[in-house]
C-alpha positions in Angstrom: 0.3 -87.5 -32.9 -1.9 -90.1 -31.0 -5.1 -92.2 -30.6 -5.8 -92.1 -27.1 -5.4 -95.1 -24.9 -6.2 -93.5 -21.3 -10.3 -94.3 -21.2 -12.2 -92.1 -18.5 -14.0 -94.5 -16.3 -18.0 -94.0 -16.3 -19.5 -93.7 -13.5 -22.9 -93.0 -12.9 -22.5 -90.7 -9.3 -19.3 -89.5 -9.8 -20.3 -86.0 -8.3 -21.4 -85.6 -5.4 -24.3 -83.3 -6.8 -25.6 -85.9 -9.4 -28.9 -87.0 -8.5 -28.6 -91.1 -7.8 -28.2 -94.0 -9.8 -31.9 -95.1 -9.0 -34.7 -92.8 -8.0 -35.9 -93.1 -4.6 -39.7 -94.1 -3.4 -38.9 -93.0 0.0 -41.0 -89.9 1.0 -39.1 -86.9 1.2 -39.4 -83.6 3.2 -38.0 -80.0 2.2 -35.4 -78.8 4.2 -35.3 -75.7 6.7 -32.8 -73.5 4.8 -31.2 -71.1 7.2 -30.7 -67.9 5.3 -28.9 -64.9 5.8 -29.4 -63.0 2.8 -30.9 -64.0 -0.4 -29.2 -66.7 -2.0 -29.4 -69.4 -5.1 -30.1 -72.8 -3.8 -28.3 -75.4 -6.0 -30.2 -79.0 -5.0 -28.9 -82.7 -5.3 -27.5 -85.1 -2.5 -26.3 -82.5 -0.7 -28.1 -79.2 -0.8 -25.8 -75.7 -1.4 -26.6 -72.2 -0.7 -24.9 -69.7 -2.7 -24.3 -66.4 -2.1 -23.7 -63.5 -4.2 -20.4 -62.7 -2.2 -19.2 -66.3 -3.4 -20.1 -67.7 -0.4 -21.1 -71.2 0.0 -23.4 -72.9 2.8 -25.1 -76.2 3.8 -28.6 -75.9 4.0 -28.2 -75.3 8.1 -25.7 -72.4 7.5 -22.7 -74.0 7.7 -20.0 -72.5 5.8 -18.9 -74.9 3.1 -16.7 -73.4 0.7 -16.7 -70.5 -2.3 -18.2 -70.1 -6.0 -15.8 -69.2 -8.5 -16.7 -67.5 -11.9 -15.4 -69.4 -15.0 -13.4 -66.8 -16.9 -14.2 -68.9 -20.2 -17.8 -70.1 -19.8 -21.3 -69.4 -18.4 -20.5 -71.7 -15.5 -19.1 -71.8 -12.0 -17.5 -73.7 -9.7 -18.0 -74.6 -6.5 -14.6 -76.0 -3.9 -14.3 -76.3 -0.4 -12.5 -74.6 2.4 -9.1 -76.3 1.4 -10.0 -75.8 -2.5 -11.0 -79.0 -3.1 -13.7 -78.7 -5.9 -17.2 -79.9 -4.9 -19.0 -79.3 -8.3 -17.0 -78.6 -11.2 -19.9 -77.0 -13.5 -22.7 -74.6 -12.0 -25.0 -72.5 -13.7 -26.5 -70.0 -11.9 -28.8 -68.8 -14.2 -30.7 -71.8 -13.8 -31.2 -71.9 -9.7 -33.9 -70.8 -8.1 -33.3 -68.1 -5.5 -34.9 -68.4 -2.0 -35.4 -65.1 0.3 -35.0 -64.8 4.3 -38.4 -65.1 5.5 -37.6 -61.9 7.4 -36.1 -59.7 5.8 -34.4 -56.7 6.9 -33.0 -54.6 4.3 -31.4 -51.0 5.1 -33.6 -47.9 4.1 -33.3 -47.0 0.6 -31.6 -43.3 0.6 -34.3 -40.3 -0.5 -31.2 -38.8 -2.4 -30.5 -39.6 -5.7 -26.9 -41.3 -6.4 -24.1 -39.7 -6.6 -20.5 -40.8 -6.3 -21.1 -39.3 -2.4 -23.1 -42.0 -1.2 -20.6 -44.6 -2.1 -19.5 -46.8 0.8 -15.8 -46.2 1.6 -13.5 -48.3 3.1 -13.8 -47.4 6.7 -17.1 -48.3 6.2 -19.4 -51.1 6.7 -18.0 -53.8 3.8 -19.9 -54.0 0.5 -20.4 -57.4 0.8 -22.3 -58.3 4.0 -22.7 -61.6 5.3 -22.3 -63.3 8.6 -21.8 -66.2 7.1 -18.1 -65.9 6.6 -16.0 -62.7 6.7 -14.7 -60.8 4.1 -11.6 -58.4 3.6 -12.8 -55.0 3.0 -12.5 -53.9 -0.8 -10.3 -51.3 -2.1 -12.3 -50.9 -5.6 -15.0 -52.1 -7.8 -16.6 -51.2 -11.4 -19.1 -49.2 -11.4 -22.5 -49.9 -14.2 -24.9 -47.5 -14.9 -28.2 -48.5 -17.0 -31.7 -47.1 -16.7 -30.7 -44.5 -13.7 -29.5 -47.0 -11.6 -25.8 -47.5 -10.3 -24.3 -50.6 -9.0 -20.6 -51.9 -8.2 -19.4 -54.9 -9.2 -16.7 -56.4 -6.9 -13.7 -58.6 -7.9 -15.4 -61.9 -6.1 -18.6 -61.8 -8.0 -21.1 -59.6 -5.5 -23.0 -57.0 -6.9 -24.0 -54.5 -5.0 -25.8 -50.9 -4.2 -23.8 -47.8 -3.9 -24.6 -48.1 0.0 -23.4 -51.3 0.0 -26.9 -53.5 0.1 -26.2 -56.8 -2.0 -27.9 -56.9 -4.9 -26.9 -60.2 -7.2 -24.0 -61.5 -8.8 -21.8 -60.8 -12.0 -21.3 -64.4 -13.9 -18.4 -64.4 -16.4 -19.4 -65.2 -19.9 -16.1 -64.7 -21.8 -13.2 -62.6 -20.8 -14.1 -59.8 -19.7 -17.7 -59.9 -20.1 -20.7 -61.1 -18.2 -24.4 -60.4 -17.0 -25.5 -59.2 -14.0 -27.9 -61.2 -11.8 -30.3 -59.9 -9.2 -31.0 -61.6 -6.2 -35.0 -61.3 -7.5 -34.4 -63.6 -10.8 -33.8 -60.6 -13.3 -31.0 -60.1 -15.6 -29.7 -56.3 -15.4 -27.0 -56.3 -18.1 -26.7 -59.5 -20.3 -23.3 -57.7 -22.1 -21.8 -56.3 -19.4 -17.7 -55.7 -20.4 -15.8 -55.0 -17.2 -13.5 -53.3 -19.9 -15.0 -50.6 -20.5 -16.3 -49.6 -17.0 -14.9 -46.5 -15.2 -13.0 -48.2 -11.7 -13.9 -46.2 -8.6 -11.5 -46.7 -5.6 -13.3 -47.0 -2.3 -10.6 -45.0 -0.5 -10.9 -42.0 -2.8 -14.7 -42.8 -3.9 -14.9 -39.3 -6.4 -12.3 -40.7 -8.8 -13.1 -43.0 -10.6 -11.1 -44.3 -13.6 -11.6 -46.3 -17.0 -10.3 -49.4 -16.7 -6.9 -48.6 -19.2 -6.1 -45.4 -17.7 -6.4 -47.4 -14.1 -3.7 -49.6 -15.3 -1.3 -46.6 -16.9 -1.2 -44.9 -13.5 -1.1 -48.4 -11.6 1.9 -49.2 -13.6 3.9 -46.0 -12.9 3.1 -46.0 -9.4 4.1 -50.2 -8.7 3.9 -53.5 -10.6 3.0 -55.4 -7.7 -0.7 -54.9 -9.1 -2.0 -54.6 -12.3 -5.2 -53.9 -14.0 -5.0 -54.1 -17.9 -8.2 -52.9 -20.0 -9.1 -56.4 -19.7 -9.8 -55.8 -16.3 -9.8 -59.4 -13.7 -12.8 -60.6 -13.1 -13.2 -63.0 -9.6 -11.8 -66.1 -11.7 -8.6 -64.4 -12.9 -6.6 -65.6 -10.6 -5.1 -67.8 -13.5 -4.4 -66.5 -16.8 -6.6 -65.9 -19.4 -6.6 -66.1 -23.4 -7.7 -62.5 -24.3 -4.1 -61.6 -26.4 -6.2 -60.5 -29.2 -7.8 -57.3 -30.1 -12.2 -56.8 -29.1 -14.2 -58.3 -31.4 -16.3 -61.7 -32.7 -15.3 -62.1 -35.7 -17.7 -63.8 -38.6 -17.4 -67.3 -39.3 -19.0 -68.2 -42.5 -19.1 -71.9 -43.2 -18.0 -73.1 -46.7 -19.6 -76.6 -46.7 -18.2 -80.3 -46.0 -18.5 -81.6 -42.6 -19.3 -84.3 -40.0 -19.2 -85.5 -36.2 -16.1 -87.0 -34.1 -14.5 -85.9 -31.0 -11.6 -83.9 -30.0 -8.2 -85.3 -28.8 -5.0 -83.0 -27.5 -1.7 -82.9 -27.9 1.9 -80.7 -28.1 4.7 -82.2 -29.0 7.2 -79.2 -29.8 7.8 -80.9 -33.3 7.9 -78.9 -36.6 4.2 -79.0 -37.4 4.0 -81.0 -41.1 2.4 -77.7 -42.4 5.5 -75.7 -42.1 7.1 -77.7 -44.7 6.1 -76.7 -48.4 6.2 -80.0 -49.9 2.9 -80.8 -47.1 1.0 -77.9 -47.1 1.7 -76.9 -51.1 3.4 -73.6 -50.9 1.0 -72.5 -48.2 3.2 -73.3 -45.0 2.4 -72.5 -41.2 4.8 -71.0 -39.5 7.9 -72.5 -37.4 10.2 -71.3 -34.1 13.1 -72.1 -32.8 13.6 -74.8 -30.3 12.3 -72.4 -27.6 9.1 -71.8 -29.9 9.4 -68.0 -29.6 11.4 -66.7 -32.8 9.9 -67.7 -36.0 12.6 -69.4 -38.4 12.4 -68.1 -41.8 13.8 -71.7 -43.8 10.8 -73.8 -44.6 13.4 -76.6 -45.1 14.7 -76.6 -41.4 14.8 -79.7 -39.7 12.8 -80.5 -36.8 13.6 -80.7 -33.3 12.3 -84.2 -32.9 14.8 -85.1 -35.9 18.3 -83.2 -33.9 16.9 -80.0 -36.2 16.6 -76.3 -35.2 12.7 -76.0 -36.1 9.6 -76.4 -33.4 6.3 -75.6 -32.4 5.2 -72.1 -32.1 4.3 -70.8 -28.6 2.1 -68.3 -30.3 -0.1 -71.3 -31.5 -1.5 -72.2 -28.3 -5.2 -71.4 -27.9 -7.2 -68.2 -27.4 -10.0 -66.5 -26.6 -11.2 -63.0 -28.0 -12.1 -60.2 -25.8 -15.7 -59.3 -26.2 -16.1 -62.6 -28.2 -18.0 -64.9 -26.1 -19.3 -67.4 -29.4 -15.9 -69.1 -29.9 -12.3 -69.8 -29.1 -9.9 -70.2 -31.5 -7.0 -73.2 -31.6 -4.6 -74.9 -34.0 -4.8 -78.6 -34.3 -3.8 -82.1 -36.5 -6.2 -84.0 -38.9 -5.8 -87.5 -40.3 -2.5 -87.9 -42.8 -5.0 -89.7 -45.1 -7.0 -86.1 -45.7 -3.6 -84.7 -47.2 -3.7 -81.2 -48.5 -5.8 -79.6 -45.2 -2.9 -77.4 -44.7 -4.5 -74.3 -43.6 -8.0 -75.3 -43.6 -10.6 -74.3 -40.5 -13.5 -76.0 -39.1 -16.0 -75.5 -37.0 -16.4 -78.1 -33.9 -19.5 -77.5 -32.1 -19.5 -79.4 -28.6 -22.2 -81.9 -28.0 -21.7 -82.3 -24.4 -20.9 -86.1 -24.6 -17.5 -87.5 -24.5 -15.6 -90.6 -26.4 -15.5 -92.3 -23.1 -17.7 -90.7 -20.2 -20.4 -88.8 -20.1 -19.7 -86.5 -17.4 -20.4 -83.1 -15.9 -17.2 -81.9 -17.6 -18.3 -82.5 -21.1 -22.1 -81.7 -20.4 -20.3 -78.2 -19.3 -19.5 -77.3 -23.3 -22.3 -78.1 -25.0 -22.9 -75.9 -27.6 -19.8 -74.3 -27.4 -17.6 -73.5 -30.7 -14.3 -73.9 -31.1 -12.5 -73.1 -34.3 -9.5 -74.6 -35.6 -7.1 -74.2 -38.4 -4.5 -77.1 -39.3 -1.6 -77.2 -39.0 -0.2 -80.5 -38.7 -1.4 -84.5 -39.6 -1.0 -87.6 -37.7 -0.9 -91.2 -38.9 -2.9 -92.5 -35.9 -5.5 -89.6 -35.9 -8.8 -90.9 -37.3 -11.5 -89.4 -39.6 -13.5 -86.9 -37.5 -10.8 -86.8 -34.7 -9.3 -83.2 -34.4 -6.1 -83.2 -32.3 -5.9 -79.8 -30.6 -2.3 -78.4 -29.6 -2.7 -78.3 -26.0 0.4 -77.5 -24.1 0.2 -80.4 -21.3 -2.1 -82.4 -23.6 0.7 -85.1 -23.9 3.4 -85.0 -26.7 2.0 -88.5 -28.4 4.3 -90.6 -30.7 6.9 -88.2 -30.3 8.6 -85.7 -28.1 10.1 -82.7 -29.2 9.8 -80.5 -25.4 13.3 -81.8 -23.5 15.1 -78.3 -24.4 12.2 -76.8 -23.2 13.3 -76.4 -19.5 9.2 -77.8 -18.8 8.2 -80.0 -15.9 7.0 -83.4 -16.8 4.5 -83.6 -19.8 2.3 -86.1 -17.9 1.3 -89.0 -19.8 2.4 -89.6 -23.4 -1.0 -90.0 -24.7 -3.5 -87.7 -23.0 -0.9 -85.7 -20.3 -1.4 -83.9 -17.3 -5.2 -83.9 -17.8 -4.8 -88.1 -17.9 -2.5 -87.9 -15.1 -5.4 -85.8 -12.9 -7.6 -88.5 -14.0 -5.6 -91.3 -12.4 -4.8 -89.3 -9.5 -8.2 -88.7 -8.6 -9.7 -91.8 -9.3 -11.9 -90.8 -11.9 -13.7 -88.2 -9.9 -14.3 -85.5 -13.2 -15.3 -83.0 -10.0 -11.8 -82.9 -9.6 -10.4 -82.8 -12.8 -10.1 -79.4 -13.1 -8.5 -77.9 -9.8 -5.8 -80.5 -10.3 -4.9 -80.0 -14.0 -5.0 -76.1 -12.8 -2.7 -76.8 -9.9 -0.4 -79.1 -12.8 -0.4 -76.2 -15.4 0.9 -73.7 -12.6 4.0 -76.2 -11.5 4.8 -77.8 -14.5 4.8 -74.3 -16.9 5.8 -72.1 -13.8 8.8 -70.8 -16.1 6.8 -70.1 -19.0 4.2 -67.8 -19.1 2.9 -68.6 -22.3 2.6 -72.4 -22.4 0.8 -72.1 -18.8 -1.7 -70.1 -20.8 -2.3 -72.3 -23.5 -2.5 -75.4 -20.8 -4.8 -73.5 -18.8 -7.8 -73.1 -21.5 -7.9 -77.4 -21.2 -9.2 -76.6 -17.6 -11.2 -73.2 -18.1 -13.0 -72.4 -21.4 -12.6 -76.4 -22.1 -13.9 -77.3 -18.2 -11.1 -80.1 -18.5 -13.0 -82.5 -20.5 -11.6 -85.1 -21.8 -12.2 -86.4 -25.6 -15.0 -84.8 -26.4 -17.3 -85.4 -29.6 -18.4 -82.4 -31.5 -20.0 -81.9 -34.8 -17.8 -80.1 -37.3 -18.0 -78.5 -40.5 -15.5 -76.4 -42.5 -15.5 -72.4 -42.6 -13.4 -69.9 -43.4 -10.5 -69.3 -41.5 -11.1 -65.7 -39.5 -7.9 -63.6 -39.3 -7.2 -64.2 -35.9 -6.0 -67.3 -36.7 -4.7 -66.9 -40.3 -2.2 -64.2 -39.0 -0.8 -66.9 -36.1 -0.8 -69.7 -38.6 
């Protein structure tokens, strides 16, 4: 377990998007935005024109770089050609929209929609822009509400059936999202990817749910696959939907407080799993791999020459359809002995231990709920040490036999590491712990999962302070425990 010794630097325009340290008299003049298509206009230093085919520009039309969905937040972020992140937190929903002063949109068809009218792909592409171009798409969901139809392609753009662009699809939570229009209205705030038929562009008059796409997508190759949590533009790293649809209730029991939250995975036997600690009411253990659970609650750890470790299935998660919380095991102070089991609530404040930046200001108001499983002698009242893997394996080390790249630094890990390698830029944060989880877990599936909710649903911030209070623990996380 650990305190953490790596402080974030503060600075106050560590972004290029934050608005100055001091406020400017100097008169300024709007800019001539050269548009082609409707688009959200993100302002600060540098002005960006986004585009609902994830499309970035300078204000003269220059190409700049892409959007990306966040696959865990309301967010967005926005990197350069070379993936560099620009702006590690965007919410579209709060940008104004500007419109060509000119516009020429195609003629509305007189017939009504049918599966006919959808573009193929020898067609014109869906997504039109000459700002940057675009491989033609093979498929995209198709949402029905009110009579109208729209598609909803895999980078974000929504569009007609004829292939006009009509808005953007913003990830929420796994598989879910809402549908923007390029006029300011929301078409579908609970849109679930899901549970929308699939309609392949080469063969528009079949169209498929999203579980029977992947059945017949299996059979035929497993070089791609769509799973009823059907990918949404950000998927290209994994997400934390292994449990079954469904928010489940949390109903708070009483007894709480504020302090911030800290990371860590050692690989050790968790102090819960032994029944003298957690009185009868022990966590589970694995074997020094962390996949099959060991059965002797008097096992030795692997930090001591023993057989026991950390679970694998204890890293965190998201829920499918759940878009309120995430769910994650963690360590409490020795001193609150008997926790064992426990779950609280840790509501995000948006501020950080250390630094205020756009990475913490990204989760405010987001819930995470944690059940213990483990103490730590250096944790402090209030601090909640989540098991992270990559979040550094603190006072001891327990991941040699784990056949894992290097565990960054001991207190604070690859996340740390990012911060020192990008000299406390937070913009970067979270494209270089992404890039980190990929090399270092490349071998391991399941711990590159669990590393990569630090830098998605957690938007790689780094010690931050939440208000907690205790609950009782859902079933999601009682049956991992």
């Amino acid at each position: 377990m650990k305190r953490f010794s790596t402080y974030s630097a503060l600075f106050c325009c560590a972004l290029p998007l934050v608005i100055g340290c001091t406020e400017s008299t100097t008169a300024t003049h709007e800019p001539e935005y050269v548009l082609v298509d409707n688009a959200w206009l993100l302002r600060g230093n540098i002005d960006y024109l986004i585009y609902a085919n994830g499309v970035v520009t300078a204000a003269n039309g220059d190409t700049i770089g892409s959007i990306k969905l966040s696959n865990a937040g309301s967010g967005a972020i926005i990197s350069n050609l070379t993936g560099e992140v620009l702006v590690s937190y965007v919410n579209i929903n709060e940008l104004e929209i500007l419109t060509p002063p000119a516009p020429e949109p195609d003629p509305i068809p007189e017939q009504p929609i049918s599966n006919e009218t959808i573009v193929t792909s020898t067609s014109t592409p869906a997504v039109k822009s000459s700002a940057q171009k675009t491989e033609v798409p093979t498929a995209a969901w198709l949402y029905k509400k009110n009579g109208s139809l729209y598609m909803i392609f895999a980078n974000g753009a929504v569009t007609t059936p004829t292939g006009d662009l009509a808005g953007m699809f913003t990830v929420t939570q796994g598989t879910q999202g809402s549908i923007f229009l390029t006029d300011g209205s929301v078409q579908g705030e609970s849109v679930d990817l899901g549970k929308l038929e699939i309609i392949s562009l080469d063969n528009p008059s079949t169209a498929k749910s999203s579980s029977s796409a992947q059945k017949q997508n299996n059979q035929q190759n497993n070089q791609q696959k769509q799973s009823s949590a059907a990918k949404s533009s950000s998927s290209t790293t994994p997400t934390q939907t292994n449990e079954t649809s469904g928010c489940p209730t949390i109903k708070t029991k009483g007894g709480g407080g504020s302090g911030w939250a800290t990371r860590y995975w050692d690989c050790c036997k968790p102090s819960c799993s032994w029944n003298e600690n957690a009185g009868g009411h022990t966590s589970k253990q694995c074997d020094a791999k962390g996949q099959s659970t060991l059965n002797d609650a008097g096992a030795g750890s692997v930090c001591n020459g023993g057989p026991a470790a950390t679970c694998l299935s204890q890293i965190p998660f998201t829920i499918n359809g759940c878009s309120d919380y995430a769910f994650a095991f963690a360590a409490v102070p020795a001193s609150n002995g008997g926790q064992c089991g426990k779950c609280f609530q840790l509501t995000f404040t948006g501020e950080g231990k250390y630094s205020n930046d756009a990475n913490n200001r990204a989760i405010k108001g987001k819930k995470l709920i944690i059940m213990v499983t483990n103490v730590g002698h250096d944790v402090e009242q209030g601090q909640f040490d989540i098991m992270i893997p990559g979040g550094g394996v603190g006072a001891f080390n327990g991941c040699s036999q784990m056949g894992w790249g290097n565990q960054g630094k001991q207190y604070g890990g690859l996340l740390s590491d990012c911060e020192e390698s990008t000299n406390y830029s937070a913009g970067k944060y979270a494209s270089c712990l992404t890039e980190k989880c990929n090399s270092v877990f490349k071998n391991d599936a399941k711990a590159k999962e669990g590393c990569l909710f630090l830098a998605t649903w957690m938007h790689a911030a780094n010690n931050p302070k939440h208000n907690y209070v205790e609950v009782e623990c859902p079933s999601q996380l009682s049956s991992k425990y």
